[in-house]
C-alpha positions as CSV (number, residue, x, y, z in Angstrom):
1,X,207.1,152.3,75.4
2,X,205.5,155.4,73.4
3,X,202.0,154.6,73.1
4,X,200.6,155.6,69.5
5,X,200.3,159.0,68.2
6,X,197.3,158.1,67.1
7,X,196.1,157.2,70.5
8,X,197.5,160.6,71.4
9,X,195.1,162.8,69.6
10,X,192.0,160.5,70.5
11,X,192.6,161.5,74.2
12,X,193.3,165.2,73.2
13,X,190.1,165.4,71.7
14,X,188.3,163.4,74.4
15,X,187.4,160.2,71.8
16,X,188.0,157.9,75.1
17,X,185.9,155.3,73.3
18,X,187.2,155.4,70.1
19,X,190.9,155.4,71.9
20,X,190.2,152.3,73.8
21,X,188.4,150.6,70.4
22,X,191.9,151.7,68.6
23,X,194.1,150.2,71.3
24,X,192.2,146.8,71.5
25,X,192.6,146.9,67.4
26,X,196.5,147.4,68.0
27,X,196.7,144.1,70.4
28,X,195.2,141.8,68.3
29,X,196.0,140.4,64.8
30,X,192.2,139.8,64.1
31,X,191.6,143.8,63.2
32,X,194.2,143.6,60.3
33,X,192.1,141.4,58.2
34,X,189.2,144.0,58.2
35,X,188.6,146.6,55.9
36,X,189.3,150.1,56.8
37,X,185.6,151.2,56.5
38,X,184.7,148.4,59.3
39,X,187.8,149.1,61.4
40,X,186.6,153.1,61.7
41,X,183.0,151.9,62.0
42,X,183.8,149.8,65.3
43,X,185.9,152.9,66.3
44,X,182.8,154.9,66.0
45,X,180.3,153.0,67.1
46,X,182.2,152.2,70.1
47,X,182.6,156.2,70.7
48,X,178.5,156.3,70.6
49,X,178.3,153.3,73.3
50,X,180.7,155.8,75.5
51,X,178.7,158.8,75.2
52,X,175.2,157.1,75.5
53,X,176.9,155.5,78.7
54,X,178.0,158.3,80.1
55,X,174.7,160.6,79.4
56,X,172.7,157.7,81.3
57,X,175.3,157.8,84.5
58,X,175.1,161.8,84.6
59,X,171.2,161.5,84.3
60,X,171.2,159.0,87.3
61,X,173.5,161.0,89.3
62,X,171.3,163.9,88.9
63,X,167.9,161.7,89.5
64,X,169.4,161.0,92.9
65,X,167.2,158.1,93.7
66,X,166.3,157.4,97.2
67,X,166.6,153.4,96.1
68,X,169.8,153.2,93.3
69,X,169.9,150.0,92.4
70,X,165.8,149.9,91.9
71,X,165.0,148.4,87.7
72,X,162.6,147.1,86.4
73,X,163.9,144.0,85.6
74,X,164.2,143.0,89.7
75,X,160.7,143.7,90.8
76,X,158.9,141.0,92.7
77,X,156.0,140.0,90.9
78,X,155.7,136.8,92.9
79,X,154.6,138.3,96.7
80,X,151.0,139.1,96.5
81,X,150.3,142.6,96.9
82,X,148.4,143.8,93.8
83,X,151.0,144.3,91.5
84,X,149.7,144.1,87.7
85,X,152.3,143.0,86.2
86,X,151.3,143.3,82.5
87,X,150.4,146.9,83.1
88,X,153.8,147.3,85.5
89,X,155.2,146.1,82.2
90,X,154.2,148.3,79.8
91,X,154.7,151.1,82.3
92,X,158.4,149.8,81.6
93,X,158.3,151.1,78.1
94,X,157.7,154.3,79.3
95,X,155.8,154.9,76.4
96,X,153.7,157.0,79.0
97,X,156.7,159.3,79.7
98,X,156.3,160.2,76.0
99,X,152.4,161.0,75.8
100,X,153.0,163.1,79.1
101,X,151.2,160.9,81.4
102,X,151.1,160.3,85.0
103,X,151.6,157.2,87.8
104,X,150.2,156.8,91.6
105,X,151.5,154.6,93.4
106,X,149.3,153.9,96.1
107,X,149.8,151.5,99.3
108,X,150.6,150.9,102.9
109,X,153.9,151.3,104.3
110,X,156.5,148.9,103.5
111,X,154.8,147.3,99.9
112,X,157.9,148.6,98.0
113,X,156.5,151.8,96.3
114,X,159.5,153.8,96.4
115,X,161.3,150.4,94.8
116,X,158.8,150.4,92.3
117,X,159.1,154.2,91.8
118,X,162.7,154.2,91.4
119,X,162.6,151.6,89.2
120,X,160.3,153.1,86.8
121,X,162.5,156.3,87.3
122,X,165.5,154.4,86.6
123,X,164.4,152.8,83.5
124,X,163.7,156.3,82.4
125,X,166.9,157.1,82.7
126,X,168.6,154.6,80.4
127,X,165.8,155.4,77.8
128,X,167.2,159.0,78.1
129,X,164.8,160.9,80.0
130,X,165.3,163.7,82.8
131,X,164.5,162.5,86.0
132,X,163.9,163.8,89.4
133,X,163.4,162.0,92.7
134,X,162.3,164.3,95.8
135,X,160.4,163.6,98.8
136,X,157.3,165.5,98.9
137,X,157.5,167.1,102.8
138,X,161.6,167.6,101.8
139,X,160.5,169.4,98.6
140,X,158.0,171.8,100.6
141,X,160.6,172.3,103.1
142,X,162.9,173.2,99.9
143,X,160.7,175.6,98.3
144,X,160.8,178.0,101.4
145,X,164.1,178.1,101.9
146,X,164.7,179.0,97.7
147,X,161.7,181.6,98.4
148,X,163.8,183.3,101.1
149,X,167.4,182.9,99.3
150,X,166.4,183.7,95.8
151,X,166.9,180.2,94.2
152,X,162.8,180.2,93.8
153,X,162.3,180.6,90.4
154,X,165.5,178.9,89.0
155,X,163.8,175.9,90.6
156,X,160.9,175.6,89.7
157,X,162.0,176.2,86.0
158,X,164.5,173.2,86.6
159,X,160.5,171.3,87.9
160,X,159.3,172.2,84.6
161,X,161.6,170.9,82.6
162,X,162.3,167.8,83.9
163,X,161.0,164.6,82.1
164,X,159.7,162.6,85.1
165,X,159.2,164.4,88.4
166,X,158.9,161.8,91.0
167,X,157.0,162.8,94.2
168,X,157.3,160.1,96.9
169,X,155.7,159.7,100.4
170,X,152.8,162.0,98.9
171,X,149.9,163.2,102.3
172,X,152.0,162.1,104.8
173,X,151.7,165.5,107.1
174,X,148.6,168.0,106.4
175,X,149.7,170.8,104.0
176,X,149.4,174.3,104.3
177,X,147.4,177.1,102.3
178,X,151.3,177.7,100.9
179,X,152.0,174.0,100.5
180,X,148.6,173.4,98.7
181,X,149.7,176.3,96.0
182,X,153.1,175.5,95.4
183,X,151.9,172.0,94.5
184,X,149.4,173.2,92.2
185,X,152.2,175.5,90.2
186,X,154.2,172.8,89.8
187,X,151.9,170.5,88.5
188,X,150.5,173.4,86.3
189,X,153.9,173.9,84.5
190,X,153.7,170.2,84.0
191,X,150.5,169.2,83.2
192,X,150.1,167.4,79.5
193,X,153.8,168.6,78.7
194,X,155.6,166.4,81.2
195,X,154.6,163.4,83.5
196,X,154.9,163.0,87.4
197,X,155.1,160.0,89.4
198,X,153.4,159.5,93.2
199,X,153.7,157.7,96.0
200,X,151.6,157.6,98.8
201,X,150.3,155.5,101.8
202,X,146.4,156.9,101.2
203,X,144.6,155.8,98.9
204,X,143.8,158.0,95.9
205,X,140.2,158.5,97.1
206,X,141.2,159.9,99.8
207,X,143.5,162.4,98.3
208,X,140.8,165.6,98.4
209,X,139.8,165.3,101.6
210,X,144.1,165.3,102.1
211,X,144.6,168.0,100.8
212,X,141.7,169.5,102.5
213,X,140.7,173.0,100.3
214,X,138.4,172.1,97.6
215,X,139.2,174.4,95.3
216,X,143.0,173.9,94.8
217,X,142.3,170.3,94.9
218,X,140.2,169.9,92.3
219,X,142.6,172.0,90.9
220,X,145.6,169.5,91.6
221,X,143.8,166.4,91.2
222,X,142.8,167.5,87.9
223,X,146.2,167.8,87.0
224,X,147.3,164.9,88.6
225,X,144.8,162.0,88.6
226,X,142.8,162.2,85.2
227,X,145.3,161.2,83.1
228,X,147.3,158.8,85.4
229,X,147.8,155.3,85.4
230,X,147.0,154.2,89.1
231,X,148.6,151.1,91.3
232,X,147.1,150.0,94.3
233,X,149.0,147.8,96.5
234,X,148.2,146.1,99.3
235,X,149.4,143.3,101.9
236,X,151.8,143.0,104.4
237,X,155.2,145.1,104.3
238,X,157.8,143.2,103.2
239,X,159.9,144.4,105.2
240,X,158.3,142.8,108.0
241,X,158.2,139.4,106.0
242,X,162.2,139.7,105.1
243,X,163.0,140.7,109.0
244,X,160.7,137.5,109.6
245,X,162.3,135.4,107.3
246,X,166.0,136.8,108.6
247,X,165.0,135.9,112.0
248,X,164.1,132.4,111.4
249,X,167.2,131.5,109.4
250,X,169.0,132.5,112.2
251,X,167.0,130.8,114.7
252,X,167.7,127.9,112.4
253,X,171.4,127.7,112.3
């Protein structure tokens, strides 16, 4: 069977959701009693659902988030680990993505910071921000290859333009004098125009003496910490508490 012509041209000119909105209109009798103005309005707005769909999946893929299927709308607000969850909350808005504002996430191993991170990171996502997840000591490692290969500056515009730059596993190997600067230009290009998310196992107070040069980290800290939002964790990993739990069920059976 020919399908429609119309259906045709709508896949010519890349309309996928319009096409599939026509197609659903042809098997069904209930689309004939509408008027033509609704009929093309469900055709469009089914196009727009498509699109916005679509943005949000390439935005994601580009993201690449160390935990995918982190949101907002899973996070554990039961375990006790110092989670505020009205302030987690509005963090969810990302209403602090728009006034170019920062997050730490601070907290010993296995608390579910990078969950919580990627979750945030997620959400900004589907709200139609540019995100990018890196691991600090990869990102380091990153910059002195595209220092030697050229890719240097194309980089660290693509730093600067992102929306949400999301730094995870923050102090966890002393930096060098390199490390300390490369830091600092990166959060220079973003500071008050775009907003960065951290993770780290150290607390926050504990972040000069981390970075361990006192001028470049007042310089970074300045950049990074005065206008940040700041969560403190705390408690057992719960990773030990599901292995715990995984081993007792089975003891169980």
């Amino acid at each position: 069977m020919m399908r429609h012509p119309t259906l045709e041209q709508l896949h010519a000119l890349r309309l996928t959701g319009m096409a599939k909105a026509f197609e659903e209109q042809l098997e069904t009798t209930a689309a004939e009693d509408l008027r033509f103005e609704d009929r093309l309005a469900l055709l469009i707005d089914r196009e727009a659902t498509e699109r916005n769909y679509r943005r949000m999946q390439t935005r994601l893929r580009k993201a690449k988030l160390r935990q995918k299927n982190a949101c907002v709308e899973d996070v554990d607000f039961r375990t006790r680990r110092g989670l505020d969850k009205g302030l987690f909350l509005s963090l969810g808005s990302c209403d602090w993505i728009a006034r170019h504002r920062n997050v730490l996430i601070t907290g010993p191993t296995g608390v579910g910071k990078t969950f919580l991170a990627c979750a945030l990171a997620q959400k900004a996502c589907r709200e139609g921000y540019t995100v990018q997840y890196l691991r600090l000591p990869r990102l380091l490692e990153e910059l002195v290859l595209a220092h030697a290969d050229g890719r240097y500056p194309k980089l660290m515009a693509g730093f600067a333009r992102t929306d949400l730059l999301v730094l995870d596993d923050w102090g966890l190997a002393p930096l060098t004098d390199a490390d300390r600067r490369e830091l600092l230009e990166i959060l220079e290009d973003r500071h008050e125009l775009r907003s960065t998310l951290v993770t780290s196992q150290l607390p926050v107070d504990k972040w000069y003496d981390a970075i361990d040069h006192p001028t470049l980290a007042d310089a970074i800290l300045d950049r990074l910490v005065h206008n940040a939002y700041q969560i403190a964790l705390q408690g057992e990993s719960m990773r030990r508490k599901k292995a715990r739990a995984a081993k007792k069920e089975s003891a169980d059976r």
